[in-house]
C-alpha positions in Angstrom: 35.4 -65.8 56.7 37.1 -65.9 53.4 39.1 -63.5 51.6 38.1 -60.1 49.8 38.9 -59.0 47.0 38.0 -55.2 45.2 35.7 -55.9 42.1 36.8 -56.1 38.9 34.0 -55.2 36.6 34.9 -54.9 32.7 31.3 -56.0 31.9 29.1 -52.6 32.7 29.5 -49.9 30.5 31.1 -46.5 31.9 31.1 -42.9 31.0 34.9 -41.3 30.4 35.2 -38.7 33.0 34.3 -35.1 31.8 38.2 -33.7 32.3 41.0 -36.6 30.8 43.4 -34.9 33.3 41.8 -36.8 36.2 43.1 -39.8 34.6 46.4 -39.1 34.9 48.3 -37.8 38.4 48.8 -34.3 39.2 52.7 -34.8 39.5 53.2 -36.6 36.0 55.5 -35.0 33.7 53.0 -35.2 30.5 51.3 -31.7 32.3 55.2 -30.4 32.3 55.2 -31.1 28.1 52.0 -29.9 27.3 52.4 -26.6 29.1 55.5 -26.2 28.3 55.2 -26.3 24.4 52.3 -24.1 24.4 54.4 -21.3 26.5 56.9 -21.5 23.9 55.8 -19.9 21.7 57.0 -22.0 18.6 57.2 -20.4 15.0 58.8 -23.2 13.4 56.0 -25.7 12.5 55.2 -27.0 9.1 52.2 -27.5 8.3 49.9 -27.1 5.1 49.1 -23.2 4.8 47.0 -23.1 2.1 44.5 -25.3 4.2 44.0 -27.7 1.5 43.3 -31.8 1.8 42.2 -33.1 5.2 42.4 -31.7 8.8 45.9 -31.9 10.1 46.6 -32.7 13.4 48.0 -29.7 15.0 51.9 -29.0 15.4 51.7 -28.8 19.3 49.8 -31.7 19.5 52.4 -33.4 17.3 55.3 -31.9 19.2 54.4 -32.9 22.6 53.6 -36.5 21.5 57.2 -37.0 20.2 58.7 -35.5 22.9 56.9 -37.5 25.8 57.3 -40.9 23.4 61.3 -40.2 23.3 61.7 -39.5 27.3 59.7 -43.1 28.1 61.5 -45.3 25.5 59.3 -45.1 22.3 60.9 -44.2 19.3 59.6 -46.0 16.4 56.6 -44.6 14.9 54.6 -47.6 14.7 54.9 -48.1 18.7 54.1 -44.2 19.1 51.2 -45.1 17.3 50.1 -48.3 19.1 50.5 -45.9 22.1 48.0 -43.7 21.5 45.6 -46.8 22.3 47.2 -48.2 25.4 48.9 -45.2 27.2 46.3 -42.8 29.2 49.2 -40.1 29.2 49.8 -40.2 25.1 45.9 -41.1 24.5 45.9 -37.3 27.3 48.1 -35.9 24.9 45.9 -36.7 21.9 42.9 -35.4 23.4 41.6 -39.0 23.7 40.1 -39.8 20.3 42.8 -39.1 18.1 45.1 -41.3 16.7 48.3 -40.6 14.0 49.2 -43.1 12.0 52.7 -43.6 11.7 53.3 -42.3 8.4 52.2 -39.1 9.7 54.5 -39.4 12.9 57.3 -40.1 10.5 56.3 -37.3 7.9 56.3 -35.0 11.2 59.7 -36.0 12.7 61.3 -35.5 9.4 60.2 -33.0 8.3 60.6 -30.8 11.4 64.4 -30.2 12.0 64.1 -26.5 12.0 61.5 -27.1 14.9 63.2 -29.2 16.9 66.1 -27.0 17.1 64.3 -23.9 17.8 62.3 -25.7 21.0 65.7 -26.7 22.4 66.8 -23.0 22.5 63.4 -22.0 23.7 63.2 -24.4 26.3 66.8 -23.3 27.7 65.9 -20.1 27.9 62.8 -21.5 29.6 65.7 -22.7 32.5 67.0 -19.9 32.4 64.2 -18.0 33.7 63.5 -20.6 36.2 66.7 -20.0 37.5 67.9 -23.6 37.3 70.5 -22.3 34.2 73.1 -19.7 34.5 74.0 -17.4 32.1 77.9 -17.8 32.2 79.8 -20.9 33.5 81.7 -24.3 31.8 80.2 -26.8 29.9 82.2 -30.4 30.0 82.2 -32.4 26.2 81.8 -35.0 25.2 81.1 -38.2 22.5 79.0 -41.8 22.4 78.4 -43.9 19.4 74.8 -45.0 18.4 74.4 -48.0 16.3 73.0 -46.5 12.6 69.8 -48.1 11.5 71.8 -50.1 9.2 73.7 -53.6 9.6 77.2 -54.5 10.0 76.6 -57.4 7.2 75.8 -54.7 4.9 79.5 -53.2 5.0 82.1 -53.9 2.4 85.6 -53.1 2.0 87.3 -51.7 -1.4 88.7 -55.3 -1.9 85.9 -57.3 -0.9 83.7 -55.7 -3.0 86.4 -55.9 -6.1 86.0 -59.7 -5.2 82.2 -59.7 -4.9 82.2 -58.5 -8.7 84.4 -61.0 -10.0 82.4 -63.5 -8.2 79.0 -62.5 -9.9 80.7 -62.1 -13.1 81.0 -65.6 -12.9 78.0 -66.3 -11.9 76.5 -64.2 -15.3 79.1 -66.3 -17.2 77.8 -69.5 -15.8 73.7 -68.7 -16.2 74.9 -67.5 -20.2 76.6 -70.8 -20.5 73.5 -72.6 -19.2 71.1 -70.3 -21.6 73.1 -71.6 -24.6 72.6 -75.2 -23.7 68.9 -75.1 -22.8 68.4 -73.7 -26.5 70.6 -75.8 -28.4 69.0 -79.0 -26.7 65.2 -77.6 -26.6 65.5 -78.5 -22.7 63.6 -76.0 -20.7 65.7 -74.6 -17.7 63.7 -73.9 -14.7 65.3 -71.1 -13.4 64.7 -68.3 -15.2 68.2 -67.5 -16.1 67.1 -63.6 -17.3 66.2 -62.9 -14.0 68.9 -64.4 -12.6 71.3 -63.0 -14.8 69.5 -59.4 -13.9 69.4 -59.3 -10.1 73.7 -60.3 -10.5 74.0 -57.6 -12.8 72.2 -55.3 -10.9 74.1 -56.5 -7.3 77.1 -55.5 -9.7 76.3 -52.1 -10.2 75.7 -51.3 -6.4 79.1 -52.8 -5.6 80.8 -50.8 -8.8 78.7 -47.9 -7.1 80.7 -48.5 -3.7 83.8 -48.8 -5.1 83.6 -45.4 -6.8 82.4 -44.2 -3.5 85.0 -45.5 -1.7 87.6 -44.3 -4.0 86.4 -40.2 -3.6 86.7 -40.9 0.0 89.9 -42.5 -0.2 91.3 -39.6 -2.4 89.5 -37.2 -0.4 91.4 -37.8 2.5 94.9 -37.9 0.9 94.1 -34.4 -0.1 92.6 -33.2 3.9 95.9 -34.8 5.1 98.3 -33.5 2.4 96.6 -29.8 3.0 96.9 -30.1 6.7 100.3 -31.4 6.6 101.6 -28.5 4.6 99.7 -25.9 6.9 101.7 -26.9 10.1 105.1 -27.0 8.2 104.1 -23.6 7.2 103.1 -22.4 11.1 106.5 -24.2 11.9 108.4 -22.4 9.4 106.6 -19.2 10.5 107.3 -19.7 14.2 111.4 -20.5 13.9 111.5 -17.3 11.5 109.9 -15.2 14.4 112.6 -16.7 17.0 110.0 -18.1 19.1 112.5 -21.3 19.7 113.5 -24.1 17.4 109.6 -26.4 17.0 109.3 -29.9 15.6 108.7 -30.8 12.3 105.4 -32.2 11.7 105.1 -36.2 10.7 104.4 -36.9 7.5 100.6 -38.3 6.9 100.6 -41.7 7.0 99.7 -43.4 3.9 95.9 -45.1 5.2 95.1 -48.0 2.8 92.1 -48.0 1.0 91.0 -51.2 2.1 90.7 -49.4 5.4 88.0 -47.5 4.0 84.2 -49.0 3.7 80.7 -48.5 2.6 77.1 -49.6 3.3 74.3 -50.4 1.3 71.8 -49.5 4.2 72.9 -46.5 5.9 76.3 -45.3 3.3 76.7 -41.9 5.3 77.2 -44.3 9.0 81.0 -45.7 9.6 82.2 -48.6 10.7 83.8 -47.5 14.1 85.2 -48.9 17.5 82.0 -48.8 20.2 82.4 -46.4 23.1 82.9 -49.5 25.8 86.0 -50.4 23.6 84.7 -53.9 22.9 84.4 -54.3 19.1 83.4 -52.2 16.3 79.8 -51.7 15.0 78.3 -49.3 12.0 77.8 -46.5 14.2 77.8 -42.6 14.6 79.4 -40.6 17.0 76.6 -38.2 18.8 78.4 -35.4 20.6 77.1 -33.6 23.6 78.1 -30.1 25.4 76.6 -30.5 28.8 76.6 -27.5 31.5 79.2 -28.0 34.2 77.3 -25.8 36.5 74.7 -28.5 38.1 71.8 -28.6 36.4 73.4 -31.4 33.7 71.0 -30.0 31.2 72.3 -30.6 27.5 73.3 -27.0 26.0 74.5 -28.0 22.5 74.3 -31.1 20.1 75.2 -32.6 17.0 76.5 -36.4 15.3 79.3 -36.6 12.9 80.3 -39.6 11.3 84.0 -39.3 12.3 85.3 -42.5 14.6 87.2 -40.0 17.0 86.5 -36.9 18.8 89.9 -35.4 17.9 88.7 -32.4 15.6 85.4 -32.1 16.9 85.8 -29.5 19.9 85.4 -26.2 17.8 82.3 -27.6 16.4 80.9 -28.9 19.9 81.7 -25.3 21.5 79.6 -24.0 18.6 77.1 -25.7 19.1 75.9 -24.2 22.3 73.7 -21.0 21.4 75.5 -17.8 22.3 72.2 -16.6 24.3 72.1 -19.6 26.0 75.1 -20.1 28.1 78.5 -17.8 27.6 81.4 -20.3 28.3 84.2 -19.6 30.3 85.6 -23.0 30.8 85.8 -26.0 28.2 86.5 -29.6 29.7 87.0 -32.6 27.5 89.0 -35.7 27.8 92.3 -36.6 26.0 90.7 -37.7 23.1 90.0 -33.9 22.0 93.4 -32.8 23.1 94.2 -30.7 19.4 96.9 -28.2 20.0 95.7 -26.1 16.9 92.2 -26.6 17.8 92.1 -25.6 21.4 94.2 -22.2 20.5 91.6 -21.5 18.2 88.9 -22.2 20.8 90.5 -20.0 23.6 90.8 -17.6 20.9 93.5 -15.9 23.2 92.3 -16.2 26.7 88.0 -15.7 25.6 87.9 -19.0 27.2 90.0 -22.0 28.9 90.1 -25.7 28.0 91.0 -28.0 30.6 91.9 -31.0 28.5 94.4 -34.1 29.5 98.0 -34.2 27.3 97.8 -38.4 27.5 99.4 -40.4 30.2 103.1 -41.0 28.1 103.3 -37.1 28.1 107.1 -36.2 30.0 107.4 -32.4 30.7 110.1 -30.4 29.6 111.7 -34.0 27.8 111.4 -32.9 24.0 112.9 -30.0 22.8 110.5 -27.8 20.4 107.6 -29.8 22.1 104.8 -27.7 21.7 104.3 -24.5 24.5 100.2 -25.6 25.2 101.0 -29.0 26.1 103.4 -28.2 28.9 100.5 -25.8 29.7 98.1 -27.6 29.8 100.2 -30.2 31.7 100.9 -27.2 34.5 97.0 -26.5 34.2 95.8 -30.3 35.1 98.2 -30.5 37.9 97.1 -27.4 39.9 94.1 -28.0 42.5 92.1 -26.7 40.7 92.7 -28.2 37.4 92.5 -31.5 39.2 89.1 -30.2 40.7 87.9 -29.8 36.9 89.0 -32.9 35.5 87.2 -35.0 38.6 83.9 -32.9 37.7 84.1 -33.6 34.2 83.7 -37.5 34.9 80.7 -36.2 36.7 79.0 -34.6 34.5 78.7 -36.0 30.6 78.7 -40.2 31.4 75.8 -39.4 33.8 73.9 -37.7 31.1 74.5 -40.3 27.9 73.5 -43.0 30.7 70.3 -41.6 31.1 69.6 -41.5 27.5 70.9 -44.9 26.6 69.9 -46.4 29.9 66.6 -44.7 31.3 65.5 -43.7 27.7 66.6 -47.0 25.9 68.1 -44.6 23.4 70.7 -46.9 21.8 70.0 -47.1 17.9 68.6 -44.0 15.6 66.2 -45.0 13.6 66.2 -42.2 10.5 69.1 -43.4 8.1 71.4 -40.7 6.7 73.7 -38.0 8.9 71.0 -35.1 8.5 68.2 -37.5 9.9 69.9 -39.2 12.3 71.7 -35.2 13.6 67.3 -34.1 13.2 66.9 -37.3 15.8 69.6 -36.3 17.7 68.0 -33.2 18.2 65.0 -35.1 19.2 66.4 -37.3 21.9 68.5 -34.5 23.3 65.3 -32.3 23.6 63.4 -35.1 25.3 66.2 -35.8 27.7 66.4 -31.5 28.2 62.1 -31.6 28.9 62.9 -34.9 31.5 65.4 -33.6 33.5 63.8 -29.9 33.8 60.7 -30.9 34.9 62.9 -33.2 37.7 64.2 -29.9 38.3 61.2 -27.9 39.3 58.3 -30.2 38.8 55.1 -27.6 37.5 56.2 -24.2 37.5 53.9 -22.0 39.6 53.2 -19.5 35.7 52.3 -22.9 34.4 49.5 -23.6 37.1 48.4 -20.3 36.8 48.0 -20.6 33.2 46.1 -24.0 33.6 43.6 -21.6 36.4 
């Protein structure tokens, strides 16, 4: 007797079952999206009130679509769309027959900022009550870069770009030269030296354009440096007229060259920075995350700046956390946000603690005038305790940007430009948020009863 095999019959026409949810398992976290953006409640949507032109497809629709294509790995438009083909759970999402086009995807996604952010308070709050989020408790910080949606190739420095012009000036020289010739000997040319002369001249402008740009940024940061400089002599000055012991002058800024600084024709507002393994640099962004230190690893507040290093970033990533969704008590960071002015501000006299390492060279007690939070913070690592913090910090943030990068495939933005790529941020973030709640507690019991 020979072997059998289960028929495979793509000949004989069938009907679609009556319910699309018996295509797709009980347990599957596209149930957990759905439901959960429709008990929301989400005011943010925009969408075409006057009712005018065609049928749009609705926000919800829209919403959950994005958010289930960033938690499995698709984030370009085009493969969101192809998806609504192939994948039973998107086509589920869609109702089954419809399909946007990736222009409206894209329109949606950029156009929906203020949405985004408002269903990542919402769906904390949505923790909250199912008791997986506490209301009070630490939060540990931290940074990754992303590679910007714009090529490395594309960056040029102040000088490189000073030599790029006097390159193509040549090159305009040369084509006039050649132009000349051709008409004093009748002898047709077959390059069309107008059009030559015009895409060099224009290439010219963009790199005149950089080096303008360059040059604000350049003088913008002699001035940040210069006003920040003269605000700790003055808190130095200030402190040794109160008698609170003799403190160190401040170092001068150092004079950056401006050949250090760089520009992009694809994505200007990304930076050229070192990657996060250490291992080269890349044209990047820096994506900051505040993640609760209480166990459930859920992401409580976002943003991306386009600074290399996380050293003035912590007031900004404490502020991002909603106030009504988590009250922090403890801060922890790693030595790269260690900011003496910064962390008083943040503690803001004892509302909150920042457990953040002084750097391996640091000597108690050695310098005189070395500043008081330092040897505090020192003390504060070094107690059980603080040590306790420090090994929960590892913990608790590299777990989290390995998800997104490594289960999510989340390694390059795709929107250009720091607003779009912070509105994809909030995208990502929200997906990763929707994952790891529904790993949490599966289909709430409200949302079953709601589907009853």
């Amino acid at each position: 007797m020979g072997a059998r095999f289960v028929n495979v019959d793509r000949e004989t026409p069938m009907l679609f079952p009556v319910d699309m949810r018996d295509w797709v398992p009980e347990d599957h976290p596209v149930h957990f999206i759905i439901e959960a953006v429709d008990e929301l409640g989400l005011q943010g949507f925009q969408v075409n009130g006057r009712g005018t032109g065609n049928e749009q497809y609705h926000p919800a629709m829209m919403l959950s679509l994005l958010i289930y294509s960033y938690s499995s790995g698709r984030f370009h438009s085009r493969k969101i769309e192809e998806a609504t083909y192939t994948d039973v759970a998107v086509r589920y999402i869609c109702g089954g027959g419809l399909h946007p086009d990736h222009d409206t995807i894209c329109k949606f996604r950029r156009e929906n900022g203020e949405l985004f952010r408002e269903c990542f308070v919402k769906v904390l709050a949505m923790a909250n009550r199912l008791g997986v989020l506490r209301r009070t408790g630490s939060v540990s910080i931290d940074g990754t870069k992303i590679l910007a949606n714009a090529s490395k190739s594309q960056t040029v420095s102040y000088a490189d770009a000073g030599k790029l012009i006097g390159q193509l000036s040549l090159e305009v020289e040369g084509f006039l030269k050649r132009a000349e010739e051709a008409d004093r000997t009748d002898d047709g040319d077959r390059l069309n030296i107008p059009v030559e002369i015009s895409r060099r001249e224009e290439r010219m402008e963009k790199l005149k354009e950089a080096r303008r740009i360059i040059e604000g940024q350049f003088e913008e940061k002699r001035r940040a440096d210069r006003e920040e400089y003269e605000k700790k002599l003055e808190d130095m000055r200030r402190r040794n007229d109160d008698g609170g012991g003799r403190s160190l002058r401040p170092n001068t800024p150092k004079k950056k060259p401006i050949d250090e600084f760089r520009y992009n024709f694809t994505d200007p507002e990304s930076k050229l920075m070192r990657r996060s393994d250490g291992i080269g640099h890349g044209q990047l962004y820096n994506a900051q995350a505040a993640v609760d230190g209480e166990g459930s690893r859920l992401i409580l507040g976002r943003y991306v700046t386009d600074r290399g290093n996380d050293l003035k970033e912590l007031p900004r990533a404490v502020g991002s956390v909603d106030g009504k969704t988590r009250r922090i008590n403890e801060v922890l960071v790693d030595g790269g946000y260690f900011n003496d002015e910064l962390i008083e501000e943040v503690e803001d006299g004892g509302k909150m603690k920042v457990y953040a390492p002084v750097g391996k060279t640091f000597e108690p007690g050695k310098a005189e005038g070395r500043s008081p939070l330092r040897e505090e913070m020192f003390k504060r690592l070094q107690t059980k305790d603080g040590k306790e913090k420090q090994k929960k910090r590892r913990q608790i943030s590299e777990p989290v940007f390995g998800i997104i990068k490594e289960a999510m495939g989340f390694r390059k933005f795709v929107m250009r430009g720091l607003s779009k790529v912070n509105i994809e941020w909030d995208l990502i973030t929200l997906a990763y948020n929707f994952k790891r709640l529904f790993k949490l507690v599966g289909m709430p019991e409200f949302f079953r009863t709601a589907r009853a």
